[in-house]
C-alpha positions, 0 to 999 in steps of 0.5 A, spaced: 462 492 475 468 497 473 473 498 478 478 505 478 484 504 481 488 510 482 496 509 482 494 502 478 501 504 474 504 503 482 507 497 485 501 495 490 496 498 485 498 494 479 497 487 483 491 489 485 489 491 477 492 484 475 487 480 480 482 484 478 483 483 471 484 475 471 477 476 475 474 479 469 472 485 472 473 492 468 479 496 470 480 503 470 487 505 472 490 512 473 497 513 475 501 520 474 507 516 473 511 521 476 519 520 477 520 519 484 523 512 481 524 510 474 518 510 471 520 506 466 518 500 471 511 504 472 510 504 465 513 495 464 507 495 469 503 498 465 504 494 458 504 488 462 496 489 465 495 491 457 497 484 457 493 480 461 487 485 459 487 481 452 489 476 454 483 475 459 478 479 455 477 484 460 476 491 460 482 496 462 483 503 460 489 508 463 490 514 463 494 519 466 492 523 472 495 527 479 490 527 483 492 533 485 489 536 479 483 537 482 478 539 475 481 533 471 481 528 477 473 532 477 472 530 469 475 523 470 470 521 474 465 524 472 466 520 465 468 514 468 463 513 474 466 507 477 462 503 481 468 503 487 475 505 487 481 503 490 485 509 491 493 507 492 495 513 489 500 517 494 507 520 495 510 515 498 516 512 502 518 514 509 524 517 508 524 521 503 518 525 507 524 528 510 526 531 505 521 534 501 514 534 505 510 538 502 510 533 495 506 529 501 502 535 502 500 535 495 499 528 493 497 525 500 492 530 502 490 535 497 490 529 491 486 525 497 481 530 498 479 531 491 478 523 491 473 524 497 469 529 494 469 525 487 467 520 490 461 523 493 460 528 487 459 521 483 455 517 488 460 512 489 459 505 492 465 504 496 471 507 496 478 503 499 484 507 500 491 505 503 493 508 509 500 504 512 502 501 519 506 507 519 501 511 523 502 506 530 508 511 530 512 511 536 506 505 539 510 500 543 504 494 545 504 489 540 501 487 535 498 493 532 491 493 534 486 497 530 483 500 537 489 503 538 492 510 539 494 513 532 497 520 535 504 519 536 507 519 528 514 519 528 515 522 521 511 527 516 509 520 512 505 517 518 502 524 519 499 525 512 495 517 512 492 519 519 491 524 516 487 521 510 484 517 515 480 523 519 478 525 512 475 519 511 471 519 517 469 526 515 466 524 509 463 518 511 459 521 517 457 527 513 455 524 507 454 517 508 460 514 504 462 508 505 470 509 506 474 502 509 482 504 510 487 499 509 494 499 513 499 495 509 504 492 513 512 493 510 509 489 502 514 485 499 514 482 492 515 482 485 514 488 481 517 492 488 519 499 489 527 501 487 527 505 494 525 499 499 529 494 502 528 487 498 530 491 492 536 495 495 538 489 498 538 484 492 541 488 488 547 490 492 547 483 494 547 481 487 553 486 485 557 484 490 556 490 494 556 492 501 549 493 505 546 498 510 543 495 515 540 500 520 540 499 527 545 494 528 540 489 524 536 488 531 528 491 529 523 487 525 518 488 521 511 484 519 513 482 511 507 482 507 507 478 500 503 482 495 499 478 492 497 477 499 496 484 500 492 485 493 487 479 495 485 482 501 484 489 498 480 486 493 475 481 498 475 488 502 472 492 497 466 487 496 464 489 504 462 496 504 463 499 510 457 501 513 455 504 521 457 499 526 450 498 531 454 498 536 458 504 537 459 508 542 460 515 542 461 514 550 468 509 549 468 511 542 472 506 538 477 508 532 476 503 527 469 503 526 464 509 527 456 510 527 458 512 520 460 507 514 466 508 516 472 502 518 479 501 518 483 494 518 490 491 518 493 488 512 499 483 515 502 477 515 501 477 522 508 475 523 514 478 525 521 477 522 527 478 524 531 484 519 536 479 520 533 473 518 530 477 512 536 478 510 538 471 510 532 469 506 535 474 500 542 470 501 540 463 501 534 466 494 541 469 491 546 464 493 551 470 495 553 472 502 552 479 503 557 484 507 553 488 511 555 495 514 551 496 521 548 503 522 544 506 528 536 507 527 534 512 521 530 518 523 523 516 522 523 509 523 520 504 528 524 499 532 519 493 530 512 492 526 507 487 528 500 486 525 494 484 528 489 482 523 484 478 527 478 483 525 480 483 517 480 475 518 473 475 521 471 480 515 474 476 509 474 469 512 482 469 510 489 471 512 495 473 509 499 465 507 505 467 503 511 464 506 516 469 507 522 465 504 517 463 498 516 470 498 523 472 497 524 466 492 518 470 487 521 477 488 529 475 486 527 470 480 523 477 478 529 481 479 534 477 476 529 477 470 527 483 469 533 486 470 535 481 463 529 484 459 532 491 460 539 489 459 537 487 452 
């Protein structure tokens, strides 16, 4: 079994090759390790999947590719030909979507298209591929369910993964490709991105400077551990999807289609408290954190909350990290990578 993971180099994609690895399953990663944050973190990943490779004795191989260059992404499949791919290569972060949409463009839609149509080129098995929580957008019924309208994206971000969710739809309806689309709700954990909260607000807290909290501190968010997020993403691309017999083109459902087609959740199934978060750093940091109230940025949602009941019943297992075991993980990997590089 060979698996190709794009964005392996990732913080999502990096897990997910680890696990794989310590399974002993051959790893192909691909990554364009790109300067959206420091690549020096992207190639850390790297030559620590290098390794847990010789130390397990399992296959990895890494190259680097954009997936938007469609001849090379073409020629890579075509010498690899991975029985499955995980596809976790994207342009990625809601605000930065603000700034400069068409990377997004770029990479999330024409990087994705060249993906589906090397998976079919190649006959591919299964292909997973992130989407995010993003997509509920302005939905306000709680939790987030999969049958859900998804048509209300409140940033350009959102807007692209949905987008890669029609895509699949197409390819799995007109060339029977089986696509399962994952949306990962607000991931956390060792190994994290420079841009997300739990690494803005640790090293802030850390250096004794003041944190923005936008929207007073009063939204929430369903924080899902890593290691968590990356097993499930494993377990689901062991069941390909394939046409749900009971499909109904008159109430047709979006997560599912008469094509091999499907669309889960991946959460904690928990909501916290932006606030009660911010805590869980303090208390792991041992420092109190002078907090800076803002109103709501643009693009964001209020609160995120999943339902994972069909992925559960997909997997046989839920998310079980606890938030303050979580956070604890994340701010002792902080402390200590940030020594290894001062050094």
């Amino acid at each position: 079994m060979t698996i190709l993971i794009t964005g392996a180099a990732g913080f999502i994609g990096y897990h997910t090759a680890r696990q794989l690895l310590e399974q002993g399953v051959s790893v192909v990663g691909v990554d364009n390790f790109n300067n959206y944050y420091d690549p020096a973190l992207k190639q850390a990943r790297r030559t620590d999947l290098e390794r847990v490779s010789k130390e397990t004795g399992s296959s990895l191989t890494f190259e680097q590719v954009d997936i938007a260059d469609t001849d090379t992404v073409m020629s890579h499949f075509k010498h690899v030909r991975p029985e499955r791919v995980i596809h976790l290569a994207a342009q990625a972060g809601v605000r930065y979507s603000l700034e400069n949409p068409l990377a997004y463009v770029q990479s999330n839609i024409v990087g994705f298209t060249n993906i589906l149509e090397a998976c079919r080129q190649n006959d591919v098995g299964h292909l997973c591929y992130a989407s995010t929580s993003s997509v509920y957008g302005a939905n306000r019924e709680m939790p987030f369910s999969e049958t859900h309208g998804v048509n209300h994206p409140v940033q350009f971000y959102a807007a692209t993964k949905r987008a890669n969710e029609l895509m699949a739809h197409s390819y799995s309806h007109i060339y029977r490709l089986p696509t399962t689309g994952l949306r990962f709700f607000t991931v956390y954990g060792p190994w994290g991105r420079p841009d997300m909260a739990p690494w803005l607000f640790t090293k802030n807290i850390i250096d004794g400077v003041p944190i923005k909290v936008f929207n007073n501190g009063r939204h929430s968010r369903d924080f899902t551990y890593v290691e968590d997020i990356a097993e499930a993403l494993i377990a689901v691309s062991e069941h390909p999807a394939a046409p749900d017999p009971d499909w109904n083109p008159e109430a047709p459902t979006p997560n599912s289609a008469n094509a091999p087609f499907r669309i889960y959740n991946i959460g904690h199934g928990q909501p916290t408290a932006l606030s009660d978060f911010i805590g869980e750093i303090e208390r792991a940091t041992g420092r109190q954190a002078e907090k800076i109230l803002l109103p709501l940025q643009k693009g964001d949602v209020e609160d995120t909350y999943a339902d994972t009941s069909a992925l559960e019943a997909l997997i046989g297992a839920r998310a079980k990290t606890p938030l303050r075991e979580g956070i604890e993980a994340f701010v002792d990997w902080y402390k200590d990578y940030h020594c290894q590089t001062m050094v």
